[in-house]
C-alpha positions in Angstrom: 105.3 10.8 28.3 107.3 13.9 26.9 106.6 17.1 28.3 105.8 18.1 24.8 103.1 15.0 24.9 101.7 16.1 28.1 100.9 19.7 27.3 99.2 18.7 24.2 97.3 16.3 26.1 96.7 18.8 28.9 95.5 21.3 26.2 93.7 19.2 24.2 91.3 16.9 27.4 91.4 19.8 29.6 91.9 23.0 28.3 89.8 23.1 24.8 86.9 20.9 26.6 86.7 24.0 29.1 86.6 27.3 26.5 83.1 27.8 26.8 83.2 27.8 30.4 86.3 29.6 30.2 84.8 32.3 27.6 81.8 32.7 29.8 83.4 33.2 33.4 86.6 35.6 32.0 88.6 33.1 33.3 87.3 33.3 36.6 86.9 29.7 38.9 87.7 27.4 35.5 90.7 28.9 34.9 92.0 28.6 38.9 91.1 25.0 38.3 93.0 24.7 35.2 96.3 26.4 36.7 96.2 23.9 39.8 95.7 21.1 37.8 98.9 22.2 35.8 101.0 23.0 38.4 99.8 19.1 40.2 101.0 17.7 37.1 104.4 19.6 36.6 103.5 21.7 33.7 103.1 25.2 35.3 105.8 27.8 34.0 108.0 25.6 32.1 110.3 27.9 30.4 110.7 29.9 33.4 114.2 29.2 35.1 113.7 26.5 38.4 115.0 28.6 40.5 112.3 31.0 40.5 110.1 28.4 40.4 109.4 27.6 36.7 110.1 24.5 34.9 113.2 25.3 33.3 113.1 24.3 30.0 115.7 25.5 27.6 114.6 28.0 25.1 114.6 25.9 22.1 113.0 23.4 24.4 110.2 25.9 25.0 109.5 26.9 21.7 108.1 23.5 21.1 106.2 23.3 24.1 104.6 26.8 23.2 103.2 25.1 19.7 100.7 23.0 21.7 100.2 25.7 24.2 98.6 27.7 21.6 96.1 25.3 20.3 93.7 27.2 22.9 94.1 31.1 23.8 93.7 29.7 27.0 96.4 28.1 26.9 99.3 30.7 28.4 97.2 31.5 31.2 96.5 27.5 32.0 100.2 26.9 32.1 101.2 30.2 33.6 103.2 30.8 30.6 101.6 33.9 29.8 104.1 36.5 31.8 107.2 34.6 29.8 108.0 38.1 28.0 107.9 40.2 31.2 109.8 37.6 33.4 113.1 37.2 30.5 113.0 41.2 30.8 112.9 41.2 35.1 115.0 38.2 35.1 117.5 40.3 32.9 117.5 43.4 33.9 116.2 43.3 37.7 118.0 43.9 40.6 117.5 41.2 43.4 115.3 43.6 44.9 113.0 44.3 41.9 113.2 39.8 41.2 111.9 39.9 44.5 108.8 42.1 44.4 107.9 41.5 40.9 109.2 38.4 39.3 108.8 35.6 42.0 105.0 36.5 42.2 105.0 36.7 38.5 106.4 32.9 37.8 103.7 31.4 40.7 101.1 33.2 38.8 100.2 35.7 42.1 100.0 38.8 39.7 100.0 40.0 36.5 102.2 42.6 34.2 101.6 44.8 31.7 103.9 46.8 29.3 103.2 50.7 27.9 104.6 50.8 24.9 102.6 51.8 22.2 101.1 55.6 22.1 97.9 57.1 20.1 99.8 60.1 18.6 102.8 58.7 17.6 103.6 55.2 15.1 104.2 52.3 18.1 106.2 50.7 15.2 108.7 53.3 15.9 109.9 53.4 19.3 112.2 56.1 19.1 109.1 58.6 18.4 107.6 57.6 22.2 106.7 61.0 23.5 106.5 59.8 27.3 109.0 61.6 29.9 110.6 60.4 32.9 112.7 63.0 34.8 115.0 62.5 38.1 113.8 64.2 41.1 115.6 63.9 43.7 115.3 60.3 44.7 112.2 59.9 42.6 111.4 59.5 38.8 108.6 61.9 38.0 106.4 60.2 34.9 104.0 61.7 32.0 102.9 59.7 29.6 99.6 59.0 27.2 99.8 54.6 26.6 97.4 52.7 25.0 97.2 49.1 24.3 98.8 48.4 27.8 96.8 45.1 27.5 96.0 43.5 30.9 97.0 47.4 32.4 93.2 47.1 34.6 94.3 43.8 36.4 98.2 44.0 36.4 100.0 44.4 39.8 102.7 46.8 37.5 102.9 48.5 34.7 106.8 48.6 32.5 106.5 52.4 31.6 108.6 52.7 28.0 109.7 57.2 28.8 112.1 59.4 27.5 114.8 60.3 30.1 117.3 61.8 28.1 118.0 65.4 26.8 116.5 66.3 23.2 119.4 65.1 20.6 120.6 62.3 22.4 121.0 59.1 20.1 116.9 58.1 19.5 118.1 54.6 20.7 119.6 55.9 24.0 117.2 58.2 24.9 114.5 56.0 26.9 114.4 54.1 29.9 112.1 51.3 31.3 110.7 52.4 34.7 108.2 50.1 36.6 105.0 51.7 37.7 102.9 50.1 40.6 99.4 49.4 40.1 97.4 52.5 42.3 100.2 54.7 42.3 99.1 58.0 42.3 98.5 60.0 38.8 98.2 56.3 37.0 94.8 56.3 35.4 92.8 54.0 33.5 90.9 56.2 31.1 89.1 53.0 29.3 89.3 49.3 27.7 89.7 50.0 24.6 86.8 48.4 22.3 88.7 46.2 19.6 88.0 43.2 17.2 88.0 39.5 18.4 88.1 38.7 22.0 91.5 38.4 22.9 91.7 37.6 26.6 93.5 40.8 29.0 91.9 44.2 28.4 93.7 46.5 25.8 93.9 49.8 28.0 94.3 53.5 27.4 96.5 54.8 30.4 97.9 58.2 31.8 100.3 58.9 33.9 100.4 62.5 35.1 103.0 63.5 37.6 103.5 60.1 38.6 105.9 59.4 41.0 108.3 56.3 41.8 111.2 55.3 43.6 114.4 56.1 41.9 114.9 52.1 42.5 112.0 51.5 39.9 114.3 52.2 36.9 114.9 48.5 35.0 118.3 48.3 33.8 120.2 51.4 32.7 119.3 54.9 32.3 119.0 55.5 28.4 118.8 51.4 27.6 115.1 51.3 27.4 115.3 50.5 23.5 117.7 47.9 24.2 115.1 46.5 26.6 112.0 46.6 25.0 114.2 44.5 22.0 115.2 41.6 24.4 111.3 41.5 25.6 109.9 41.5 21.8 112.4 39.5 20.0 112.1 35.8 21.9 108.4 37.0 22.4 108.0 37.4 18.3 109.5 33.2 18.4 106.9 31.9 21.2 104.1 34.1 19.3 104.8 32.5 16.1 104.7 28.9 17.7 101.5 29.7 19.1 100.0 30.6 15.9 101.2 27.6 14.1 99.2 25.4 17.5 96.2 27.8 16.2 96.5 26.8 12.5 97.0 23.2 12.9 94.3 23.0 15.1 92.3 25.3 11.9 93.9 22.5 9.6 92.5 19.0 11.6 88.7 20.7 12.2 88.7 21.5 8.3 90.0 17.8 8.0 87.4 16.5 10.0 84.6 18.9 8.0 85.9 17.5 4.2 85.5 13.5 6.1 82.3 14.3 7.1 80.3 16.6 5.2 78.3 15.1 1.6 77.5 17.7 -0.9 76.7 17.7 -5.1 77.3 13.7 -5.1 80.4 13.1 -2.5 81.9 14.1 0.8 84.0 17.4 0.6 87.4 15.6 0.9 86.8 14.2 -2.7 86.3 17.6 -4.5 89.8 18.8 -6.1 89.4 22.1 -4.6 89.0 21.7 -1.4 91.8 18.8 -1.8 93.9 21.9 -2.7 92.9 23.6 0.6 94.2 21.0 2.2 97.1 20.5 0.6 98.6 23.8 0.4 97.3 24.2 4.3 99.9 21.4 5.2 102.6 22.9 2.8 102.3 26.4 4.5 102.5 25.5 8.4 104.9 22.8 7.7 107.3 25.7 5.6 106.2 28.3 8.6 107.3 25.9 11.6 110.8 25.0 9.6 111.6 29.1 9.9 110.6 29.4 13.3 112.5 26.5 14.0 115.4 28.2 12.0 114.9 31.5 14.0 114.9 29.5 17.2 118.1 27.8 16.8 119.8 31.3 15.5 118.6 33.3 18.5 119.7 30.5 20.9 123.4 30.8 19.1 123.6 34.5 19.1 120.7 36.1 21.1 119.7 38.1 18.1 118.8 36.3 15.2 116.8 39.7 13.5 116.3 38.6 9.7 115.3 35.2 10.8 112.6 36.7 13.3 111.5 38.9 11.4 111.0 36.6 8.5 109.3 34.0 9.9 107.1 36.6 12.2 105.3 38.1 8.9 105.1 34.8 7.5 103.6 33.0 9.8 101.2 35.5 11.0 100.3 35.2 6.9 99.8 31.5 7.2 97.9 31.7 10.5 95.3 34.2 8.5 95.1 31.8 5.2 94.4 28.6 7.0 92.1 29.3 9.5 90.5 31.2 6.2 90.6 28.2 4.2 88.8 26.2 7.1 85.8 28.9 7.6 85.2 27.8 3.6 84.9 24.5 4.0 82.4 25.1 6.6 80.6 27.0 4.6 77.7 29.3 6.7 78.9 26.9 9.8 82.8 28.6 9.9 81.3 31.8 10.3 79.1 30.9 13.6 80.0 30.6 17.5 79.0 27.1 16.8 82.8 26.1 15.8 85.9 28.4 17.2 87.0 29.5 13.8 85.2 32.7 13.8 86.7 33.6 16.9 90.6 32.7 16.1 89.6 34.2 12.4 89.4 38.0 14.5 92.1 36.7 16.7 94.8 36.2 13.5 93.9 39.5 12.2 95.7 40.9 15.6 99.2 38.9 14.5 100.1 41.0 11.4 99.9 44.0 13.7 101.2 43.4 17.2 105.0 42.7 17.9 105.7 45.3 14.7 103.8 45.7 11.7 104.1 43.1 8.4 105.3 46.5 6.8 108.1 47.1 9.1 109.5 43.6 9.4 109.9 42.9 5.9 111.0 46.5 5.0 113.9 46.0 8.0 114.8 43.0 6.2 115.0 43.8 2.9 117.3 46.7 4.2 119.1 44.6 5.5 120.0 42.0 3.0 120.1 45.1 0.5 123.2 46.2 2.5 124.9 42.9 2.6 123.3 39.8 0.8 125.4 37.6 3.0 123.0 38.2 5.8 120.6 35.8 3.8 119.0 33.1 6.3 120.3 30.3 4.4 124.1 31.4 4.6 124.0 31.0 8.1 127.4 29.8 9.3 128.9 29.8 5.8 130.1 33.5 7.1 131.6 32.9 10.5 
């Protein structure tokens, strides 16, 4: 069996069977079962590198994998593939020291990160406005900052503090730094969870940090590089979270399949009347055109480790085609789609999150459209024909 065939398998007869349980315990004792029954049957961490104890699977190899992985949202947890973000930026960017503390517990699913990027006062779809500070102190950094969605900031072992470090009219790219912040360190508060829609799994925190001190060894990668940092953690993160959202909207697609079989109404079964033939239809069209440009994205990140118009293209269109299907299933449920009887309702508040998160719909198609405005040869499909 292919690796790709045992995580759908694992998903599918162990992880989906178990959401209830899951959903009612937080995780909790079904989800330590789940994660050693994973790692027993090789499947824990597989696009982490082997050496620190992951699978190793190449990157295009683990874009695949991630499509089944997010038939369930508790699927990254179950297959300890949930820290991938944070470990490419450690892995990166650590020292040996930093790998040490941080990213070997990370890969064996010991602990658990979180990032503060994203302010209240200021757009976190502009990173260059981030009001935070770090300053040097002697051998310390000193850190104020005002965070919120820092999701999973109330059970992470460390927070990845996003600051400015640099004097005002430095280069808005070159002005931050990432700084890690232990968990209990002094001045780091937790001011609340904040209350959102759906019930994604890892709290969405509002954090300060006032006067908060670290090591002058915390710093992750250079001083004024932050941007550069926070880019190589979104941009293969944007790729695995459009996988997982196509796993979400076939699995939408084949329980709206199963409702049309099944269901009699005015004279035949749904699947017989032409509109809800059409749901179908364009269903299959749009995740089948979706996974072709994530696919494409893929393959141009793992040539050039960029790959920015392709990203961002397929990131705003997939999070559209994640919305639209799992829409089009709720309908052919009728009043059903919209109970906890079915887990539509639940991954219909879910997609809503995807055209947010990662950057804005707004700001990936506007980047893009700058983009090609400047120079139409940077259209996907010329690919190669400029090299």
């Amino acid at each position: 069996m292919s690796i790709r065939s045992a995580v759908r398998a694992f998903i599918d007869d162990e992880v989906v069977p178990a959401e209830r349980e899951l959903n009612a315990a937080n995780g909790g004792e079904p989800l330590r079962r789940l994660k050693h029954s994973a790692k027993d049957q090789g499947l824990w961490a597989l696009g982490h590198p082997t050496e620190l104890g992951g699978g190793g699977l190449s990157f295009g190899d683990f874009v695949l994998v991630n499509e089944h992985i997010g038939r369930s949202k508790w699927g990254q947890l179950a297959l300890g593939t949930v820290s991938m973000q944070d470990s490419i930026m450690l892995h990166r960017f650590g020292t040996d020291e930093q790998k040490k503390r941080w990213l070997e517990p990370l890969v064996a699913g010991d602990i658990m990160p979180s990032v503060g990027l994203t302010e209240p006062e200021v757009a976190g779809s502009d990173p260059t406005l981030i009001q935070a500070t770090a300053r040097p102190e002697g051998d310390e950094w000193v850190v104020d900052a005002h965070k919120w969605f820092t999701t999973g900031a109330s059970g992470a072992a460390f927070t990845t503090i996003f600051a400015r470090t640099e004097p005002e009219g430095t280069d808005p790219h070159q002005a931050l730094s990432a700084i890690v912040v232990s968990a209990g360190t002094p001045g780091f508060q937790i001011v609340r969870v904040v209350p959102t829609m759906g019930t994604t799994h890892g709290d969405h925190c509002e954090i300060r940090l006032t006067g908060v001190r670290v090591p002058a060894d915390h710093l992750l990668g250079e001083r004024g590089c932050g941007f550069h940092v926070a880019q190589i953690r979104l941009g293969p993160g944007r790729i695995f979270h459009a996988m997982r959202w196509l796993g979400q909207a076939q699995r939408a697609f084949e329980l709206m399949l199963e409702r049309a079989r099944t269901r009699y109404a005015h004279g035949s079964v749904l699947g017989e009347k032409g509109e809800i033939q059409r749901y179908i239809a364009e269903s299959a069209a749009d995740i089948q055109a979706a996974r072709l440009l994530v696919l494409d994205a893929a393959d141009a990140y793992d040539q050039d480790g960029r790959a920015r118009d392709q990203i961002a293209i397929a990131k705003f269109w997939v999070a559209r085609v994640l919305h639209d299907v799992i829409d089009r299933a709720i309908q052919v449920h009728g009043a059903l789609g919209v109970t906890a009887d079915t887990p539509l309702e639940e991954m219909y508040r879910e997609a809503r999150y995807a055209r947010i998160y990662d950057g804005p719909d707004e700001v990936h198609r506007m980047t893009v459209a700058r983009r090609l405005l400047a120079d139409p040869r940077r259209a996907p499909w010329l690919r190669g024909d400029n090299d």
